[in-house]
C-alpha positions in Angstrom: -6.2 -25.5 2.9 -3.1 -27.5 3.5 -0.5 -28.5 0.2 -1.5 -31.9 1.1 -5.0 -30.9 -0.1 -4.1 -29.3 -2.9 -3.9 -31.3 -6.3 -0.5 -31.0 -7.5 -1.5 -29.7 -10.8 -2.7 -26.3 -8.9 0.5 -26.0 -7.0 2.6 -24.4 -9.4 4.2 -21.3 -7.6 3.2 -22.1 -4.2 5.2 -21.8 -1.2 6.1 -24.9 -0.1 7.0 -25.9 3.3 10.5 -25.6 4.6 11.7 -25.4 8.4 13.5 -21.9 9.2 17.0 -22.5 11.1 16.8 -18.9 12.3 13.2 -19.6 14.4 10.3 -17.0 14.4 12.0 -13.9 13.3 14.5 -15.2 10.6 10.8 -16.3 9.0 9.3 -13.2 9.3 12.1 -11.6 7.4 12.3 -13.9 4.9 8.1 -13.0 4.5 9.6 -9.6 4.5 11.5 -10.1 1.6 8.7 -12.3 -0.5 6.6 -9.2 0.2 9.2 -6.7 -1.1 10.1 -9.2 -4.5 6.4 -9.6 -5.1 5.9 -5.8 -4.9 8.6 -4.8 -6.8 7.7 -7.0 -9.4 3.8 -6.3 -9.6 3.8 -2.7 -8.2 6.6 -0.7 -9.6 6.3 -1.1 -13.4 2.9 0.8 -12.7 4.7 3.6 -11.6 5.6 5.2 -14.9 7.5 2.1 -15.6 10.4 3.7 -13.2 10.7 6.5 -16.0 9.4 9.1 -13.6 11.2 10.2 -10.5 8.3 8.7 -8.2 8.7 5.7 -10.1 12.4 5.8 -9.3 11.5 6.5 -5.9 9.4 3.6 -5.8 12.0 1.2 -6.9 14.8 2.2 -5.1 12.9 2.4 -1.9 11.4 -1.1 -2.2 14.5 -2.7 -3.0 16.2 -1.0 -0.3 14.1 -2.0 2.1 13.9 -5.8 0.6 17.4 -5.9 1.1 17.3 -4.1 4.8 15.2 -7.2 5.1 17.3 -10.2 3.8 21.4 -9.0 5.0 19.1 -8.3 8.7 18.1 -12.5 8.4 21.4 -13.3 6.8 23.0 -11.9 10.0 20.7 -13.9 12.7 21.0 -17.1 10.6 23.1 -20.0 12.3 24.9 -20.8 9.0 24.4 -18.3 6.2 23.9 -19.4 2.6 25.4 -17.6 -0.3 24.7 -18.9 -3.7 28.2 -17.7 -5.7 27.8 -16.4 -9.3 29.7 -15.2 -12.2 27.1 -12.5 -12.4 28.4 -11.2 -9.0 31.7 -10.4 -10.4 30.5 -8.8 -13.6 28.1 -6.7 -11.3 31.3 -6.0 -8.9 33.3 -4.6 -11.8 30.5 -2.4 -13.2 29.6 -1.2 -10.0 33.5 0.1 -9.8 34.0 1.1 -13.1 30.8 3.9 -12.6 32.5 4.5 -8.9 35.8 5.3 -10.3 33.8 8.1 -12.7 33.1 9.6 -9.9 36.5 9.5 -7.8 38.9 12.6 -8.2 41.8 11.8 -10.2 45.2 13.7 -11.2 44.8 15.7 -14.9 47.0 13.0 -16.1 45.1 10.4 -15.2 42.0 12.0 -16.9 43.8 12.9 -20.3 44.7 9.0 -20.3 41.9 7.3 -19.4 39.2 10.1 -21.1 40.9 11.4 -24.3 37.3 13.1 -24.8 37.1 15.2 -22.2 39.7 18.3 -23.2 36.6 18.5 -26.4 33.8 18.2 -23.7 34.9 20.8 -21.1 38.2 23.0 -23.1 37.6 25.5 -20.5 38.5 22.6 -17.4 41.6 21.5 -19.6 45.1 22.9 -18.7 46.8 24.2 -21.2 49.8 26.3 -21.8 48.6 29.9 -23.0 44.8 29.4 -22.4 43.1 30.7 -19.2 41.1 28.3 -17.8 38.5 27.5 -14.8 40.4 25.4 -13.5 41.1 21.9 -13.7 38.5 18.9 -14.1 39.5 15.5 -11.7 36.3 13.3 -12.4 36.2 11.2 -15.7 32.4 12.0 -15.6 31.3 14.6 -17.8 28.2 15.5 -15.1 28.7 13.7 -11.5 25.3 14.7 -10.8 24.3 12.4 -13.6 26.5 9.6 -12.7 25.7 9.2 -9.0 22.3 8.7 -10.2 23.4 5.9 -12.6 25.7 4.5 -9.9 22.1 4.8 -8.0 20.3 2.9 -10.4 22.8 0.3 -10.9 23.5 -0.3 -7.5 19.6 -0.9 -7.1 18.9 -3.2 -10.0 22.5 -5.0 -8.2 21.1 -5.6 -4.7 18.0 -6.5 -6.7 19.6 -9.4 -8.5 21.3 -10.3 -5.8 18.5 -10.8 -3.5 16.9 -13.1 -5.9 19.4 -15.2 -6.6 20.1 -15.6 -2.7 16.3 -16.3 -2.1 16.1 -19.1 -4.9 16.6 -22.0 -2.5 15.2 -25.2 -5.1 13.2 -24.9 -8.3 9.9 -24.4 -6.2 11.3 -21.0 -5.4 12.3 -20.6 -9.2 8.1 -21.0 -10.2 7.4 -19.0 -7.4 9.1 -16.0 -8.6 8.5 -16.7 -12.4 4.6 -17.0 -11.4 4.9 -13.8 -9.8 6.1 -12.5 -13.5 3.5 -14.0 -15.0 1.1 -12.2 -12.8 2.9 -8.9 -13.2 2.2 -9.4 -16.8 -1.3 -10.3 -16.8 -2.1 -7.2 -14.0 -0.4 -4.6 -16.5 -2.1 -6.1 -19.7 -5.4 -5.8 -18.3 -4.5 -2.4 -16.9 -3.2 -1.6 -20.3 -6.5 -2.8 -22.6 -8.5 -1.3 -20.3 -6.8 2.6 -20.6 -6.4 1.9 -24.0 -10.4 1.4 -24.6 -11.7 3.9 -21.7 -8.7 6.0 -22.7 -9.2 10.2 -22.5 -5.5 10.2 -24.0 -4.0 10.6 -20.2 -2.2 8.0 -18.0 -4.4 6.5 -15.0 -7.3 9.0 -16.5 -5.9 11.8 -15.1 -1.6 12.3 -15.4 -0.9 14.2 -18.7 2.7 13.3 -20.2 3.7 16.2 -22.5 4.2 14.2 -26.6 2.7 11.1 -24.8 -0.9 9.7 -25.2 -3.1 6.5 -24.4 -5.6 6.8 -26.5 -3.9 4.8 -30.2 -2.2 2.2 -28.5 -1.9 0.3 -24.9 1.0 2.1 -23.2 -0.2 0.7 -19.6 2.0 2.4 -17.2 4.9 2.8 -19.3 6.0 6.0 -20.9 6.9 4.1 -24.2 4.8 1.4 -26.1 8.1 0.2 -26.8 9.3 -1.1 -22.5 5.5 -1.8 -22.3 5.5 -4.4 -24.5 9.1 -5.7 -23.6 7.9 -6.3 -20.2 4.4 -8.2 -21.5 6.5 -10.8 -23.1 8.5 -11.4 -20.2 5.5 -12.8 -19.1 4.8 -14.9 -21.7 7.3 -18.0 -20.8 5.9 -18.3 -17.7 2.5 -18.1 -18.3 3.4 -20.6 -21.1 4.7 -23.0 -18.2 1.9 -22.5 -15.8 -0.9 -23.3 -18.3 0.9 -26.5 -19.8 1.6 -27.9 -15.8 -1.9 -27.3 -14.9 -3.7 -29.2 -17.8 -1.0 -31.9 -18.2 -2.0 -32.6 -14.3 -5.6 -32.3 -15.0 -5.0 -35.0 -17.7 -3.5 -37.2 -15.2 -5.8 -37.0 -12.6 -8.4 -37.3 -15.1 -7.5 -41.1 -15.7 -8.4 -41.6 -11.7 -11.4 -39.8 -11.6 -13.8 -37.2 -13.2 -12.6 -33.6 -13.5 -15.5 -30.8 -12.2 -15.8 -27.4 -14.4 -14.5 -25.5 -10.8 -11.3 -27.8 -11.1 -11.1 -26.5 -15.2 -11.0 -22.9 -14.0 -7.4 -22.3 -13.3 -6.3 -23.8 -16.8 -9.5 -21.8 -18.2 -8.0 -18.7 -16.2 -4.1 -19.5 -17.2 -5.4 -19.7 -20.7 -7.6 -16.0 -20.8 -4.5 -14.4 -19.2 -2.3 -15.6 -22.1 -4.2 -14.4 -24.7 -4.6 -11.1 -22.8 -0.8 -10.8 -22.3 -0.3 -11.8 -26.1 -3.4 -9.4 -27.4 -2.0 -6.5 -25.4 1.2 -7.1 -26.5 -0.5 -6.7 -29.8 -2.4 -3.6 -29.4 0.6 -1.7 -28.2 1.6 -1.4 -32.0 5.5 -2.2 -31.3 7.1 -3.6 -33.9 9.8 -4.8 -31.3 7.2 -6.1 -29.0 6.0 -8.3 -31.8 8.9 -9.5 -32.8 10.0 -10.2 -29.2 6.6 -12.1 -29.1 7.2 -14.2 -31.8 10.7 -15.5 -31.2 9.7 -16.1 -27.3 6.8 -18.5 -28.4 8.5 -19.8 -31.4 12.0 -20.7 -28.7 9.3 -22.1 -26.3 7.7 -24.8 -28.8 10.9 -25.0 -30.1 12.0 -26.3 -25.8 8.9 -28.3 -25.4 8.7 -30.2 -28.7 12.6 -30.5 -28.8 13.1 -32.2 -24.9 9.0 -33.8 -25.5 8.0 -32.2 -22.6 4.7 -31.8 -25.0 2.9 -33.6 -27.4 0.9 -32.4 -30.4 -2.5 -31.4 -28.6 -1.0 -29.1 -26.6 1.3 -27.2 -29.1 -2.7 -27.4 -31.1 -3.9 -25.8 -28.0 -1.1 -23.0 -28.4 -2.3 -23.0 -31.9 -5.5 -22.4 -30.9 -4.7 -19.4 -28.8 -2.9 -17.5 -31.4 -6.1 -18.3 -33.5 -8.3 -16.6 -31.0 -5.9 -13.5 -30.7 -6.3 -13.2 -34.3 -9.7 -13.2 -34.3 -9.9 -10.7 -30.9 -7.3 -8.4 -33.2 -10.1 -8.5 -36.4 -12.7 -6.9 -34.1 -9.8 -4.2 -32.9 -6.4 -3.1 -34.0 -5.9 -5.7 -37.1 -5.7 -2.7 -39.6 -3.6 -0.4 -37.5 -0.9 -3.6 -36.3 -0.9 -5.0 -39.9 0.5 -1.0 -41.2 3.0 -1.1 -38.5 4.3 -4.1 -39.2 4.3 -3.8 -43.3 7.6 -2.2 -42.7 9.1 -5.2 -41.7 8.3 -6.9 -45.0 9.6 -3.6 -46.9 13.5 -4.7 -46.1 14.9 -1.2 -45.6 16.0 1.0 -42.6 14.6 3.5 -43.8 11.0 2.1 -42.9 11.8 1.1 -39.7 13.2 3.7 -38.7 12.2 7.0 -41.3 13.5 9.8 -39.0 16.6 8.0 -38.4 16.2 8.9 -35.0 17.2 5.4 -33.8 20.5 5.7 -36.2 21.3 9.1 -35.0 21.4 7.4 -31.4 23.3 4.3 -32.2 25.7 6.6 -34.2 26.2 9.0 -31.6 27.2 5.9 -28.9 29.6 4.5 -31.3 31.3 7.6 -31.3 31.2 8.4 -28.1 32.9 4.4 -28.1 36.0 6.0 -30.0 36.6 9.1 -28.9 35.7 8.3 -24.9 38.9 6.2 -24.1 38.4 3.4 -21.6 36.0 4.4 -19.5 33.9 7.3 -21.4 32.4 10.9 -20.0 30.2 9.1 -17.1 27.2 7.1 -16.8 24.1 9.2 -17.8 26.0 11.6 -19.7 24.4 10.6 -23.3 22.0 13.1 -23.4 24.3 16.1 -22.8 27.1 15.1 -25.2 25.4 13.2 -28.0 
């Protein structure tokens, strides 16, 4: 089936048709790297969310090999695009700042630049009367550590990079937000269904030690917290998709009768959301909720605001969050309505009654002061908080 025979109501996210300057093989790349966006962003999150080292594996590799992919076209491309950002720089600088944590420096240098460290490592700090080890020249507290940041960043970099290179016209801007939405949708169902099959272990059969599936949907992710995060995500495009699909279903209904198969993607668009939102739900996160509400609340704020929307379809929104509520009587209402009680209660202390989260914020502020310009090293926080 050509795009010509497809209504344009059902081609939101589709590839459209573009010639390829760089012939047979600059298209087969550029396949490449659809292949490598769409399984980083549907197949990754589902291992361990990239919290485990396989999922780190995972990520890395399929980025590294998306971007093998795209620099490989860029270089057999007549005339080779580059979309300039501000983000570019921003990424540049980071990128060096975690590099030069990891560079070997003069003692000066590193009492200037990293007050904390004589406090961190006294036994690595010259001074006159004390026998030392010898003489620390990195500002990171643990290099190990920070090349795995520099790692990570440099990943999530060429990541962001990639995408904002393949974004040719607003066609390719749906396609990759439909591939969110579908991300979303494949961990929510994931995530409903090992939450009511659930034996308290990940996939049915990984045990996390202090971790369990069986109170709340977790999906792939280690914390309910990131699982939920990433659901709403989700939610803005999935929010865009539905309300294309049955504004051009209206329209073409004014030329001729619509058939129940032609209902079944805005049927199918519609089932997704609520699954998305009820997951979302279920996972018992009070940030995930309140992520939730400000993204639909900023999204009819959009629609009503620019009328891309009447009032039918912000009722048909409406009518969704009805049915949630009425899917969350049936499971879940009692335990999500507890959790989120402590909103309503106006102190820390219920959100957060270990002061765990404090302790953490507390600890990075300090770390803020005492750390100088550039800190003990990326991925340090564990070992000196």
């Amino acid at each position: 089936m050509t795009d010509q025979n497809v209504p344009t109501y059902l081609q939101w996210g589709r590839p459209g048709r573009r010639e390829e300057d760089g012939g047979p093989l600059a298209a087969r790349l550029r396949q490449v790297v659809d292949a490598g966006l769409i399984a980083t962003i549907c197949g990754a999150p589902f291992v361990f969310g990239g919290r485990h080292e396989l999922g780190r594996l995972v990520f890395v590799s399929l980025v590294a090999i998306t971007a093998i992919a795209w620099f490989l076209r860029q270089s057999i491309l007549p005339t080779a695009r580059w979309n300039r950002t501000t983000a570019h720089g921003l990424l540049a600088l980071a990128v060096g700042l975690v590099a030069l944590q990891l560079v070997p420096l003069p003692v000066e240098w590193i009492a200037r630049l990293s007050p904390r460290m004589a406090e961190l490592l006294p036994m690595w700090t010259p001074a006159e009367g004390i026998l030392t080890l010898g003489a620390w020249s990195r500002l990171s507290f643990n290099p190990s550590a920070t090349s795995l940041g520099l790692a990570t960043l440099l990943t999530y970099g060429l990541l962001f990079v990639i995408v904002t290179q393949r974004m040719c016209d607003v066609n390719d801007v749906r396609r990759v937000l439909s591939w969110v939405a579908i991300a979303a949708v494949m961990m929510a169902v994931f995530g409903l269904a090992q939450l009511f099959g659930s034996n308290g272990r990940y996939f049915g059969f990984y045990e996390v030690p202090f971790r369990s599936t069986e109170f709340c949907a977790t999906g792939s992710f280690m914390n309910r917290n990131h699982f939920a995060s990433f659901l709403v995500l989700g939610i803005g495009p999935l929010v865009a998709w539905l309300l294309t699909t049955a504004r051009g279903m209206a329209n073409a209904k004014r030329h001729r009768p619509i058939s129940i198969a032609t209902r079944l993607p805005a049927v199918a668009l519609a089932i997704s959301l609520l699954t998305v939102m009820l997951a979302v739900a279920l996972s018992q996160s009070r940030g995930g909720a309140l992520a939730l509400i400000t993204a639909m609340t900023v999204l009819a704020v959009i629609y009503w605001r620019w009328q891309l929307v009447d009032l039918k379809y912000l009722c048909g929104l409406v009518g969704l969050g009805l049915a949630l509520m009425g899917a969350l009587s049936i499971y879940g209402y009692e335990q999500l309505a507890t959790r989120l009680d402590d909103f309503t209660e106006g102190t820390l202390e219920a959100v957060d009654r270990d002061a765990g989260r404090r302790d953490i914020w507390a600890a990075n502020w300090d770390a803020i002061l005492a750390g100088g310009l550039t800190g003990a090293g990326v991925g340090t926080h564990r070992d000196i908080a």
